[in-house]
N, C-alpha and C positions, 0 to 999 in steps of 0.2 A: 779966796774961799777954799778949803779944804773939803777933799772927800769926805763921804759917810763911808765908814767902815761897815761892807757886808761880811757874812759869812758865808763861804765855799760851800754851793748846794753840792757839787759832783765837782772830779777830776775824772779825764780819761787818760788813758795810760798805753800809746801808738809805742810798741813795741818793731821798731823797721827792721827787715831781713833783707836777703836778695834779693828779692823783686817788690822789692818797696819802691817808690815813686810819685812826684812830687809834678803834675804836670798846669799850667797855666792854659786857660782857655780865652780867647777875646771873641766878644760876640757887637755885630754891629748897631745893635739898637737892644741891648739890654747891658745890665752891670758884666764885666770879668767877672771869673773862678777860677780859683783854686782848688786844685783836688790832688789829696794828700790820699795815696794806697798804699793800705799797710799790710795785704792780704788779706784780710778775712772784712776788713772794717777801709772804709772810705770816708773822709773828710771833704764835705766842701764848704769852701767860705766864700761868698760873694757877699753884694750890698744889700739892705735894705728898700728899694728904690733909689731916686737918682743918686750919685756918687754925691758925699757930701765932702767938708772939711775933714772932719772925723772920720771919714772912711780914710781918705789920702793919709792922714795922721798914721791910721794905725798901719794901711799897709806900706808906709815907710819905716814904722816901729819894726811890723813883721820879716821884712828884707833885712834890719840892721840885726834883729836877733837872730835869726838862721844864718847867719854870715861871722856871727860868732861864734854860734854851736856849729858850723861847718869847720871854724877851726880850729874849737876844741876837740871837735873827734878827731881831726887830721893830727895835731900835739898827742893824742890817745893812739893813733893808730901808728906814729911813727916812734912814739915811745919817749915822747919831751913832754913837759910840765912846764907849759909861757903863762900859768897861772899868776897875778900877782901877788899872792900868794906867796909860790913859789921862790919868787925872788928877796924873797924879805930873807 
């Protein structure tokens, strides 16, 4: 089965500076958060009630792509291009 194609009602746009910060919170008898501080604007992500499938899914999804935008800035900040891309 194939998605439906929606359209994007909004994008936000977390601009991180120096005291940007990215903190995990566990609590004993409700869902984790995440809270994403971008200085003026705060993110948080938790479940909808109990932890499902699709919740684990996606914050496994969330860990593998912050794990590659951590090391694309780090290729940005030391001045290489490990794009594949790049290597062609």
């Amino acid at each position: 089965m194939t998605r439906r194609w929606t359209p994007r009602r909004s994008v936000i746009r977390l601009t991180t500076a120096r005291n940007a910060t990215a903190t995990h919170h566990r609590y004993p008898y409700r869902s984790p958060v995440l809270a994403l501080d971008c200085g003026a604007t705060t993110v948080l992500l938790t479940c909808d009630g109990p932890v499902t499938s699709g919740d684990l899914a996606f914050a496994h999804q969330l860990a593998r792509e912050a794990a590659r935008y951590a090391r694309s800035v780090e290729s940005r900040f030391y001045g290489r291009d490990d794009t594949p891309e790049a290597a062609a």
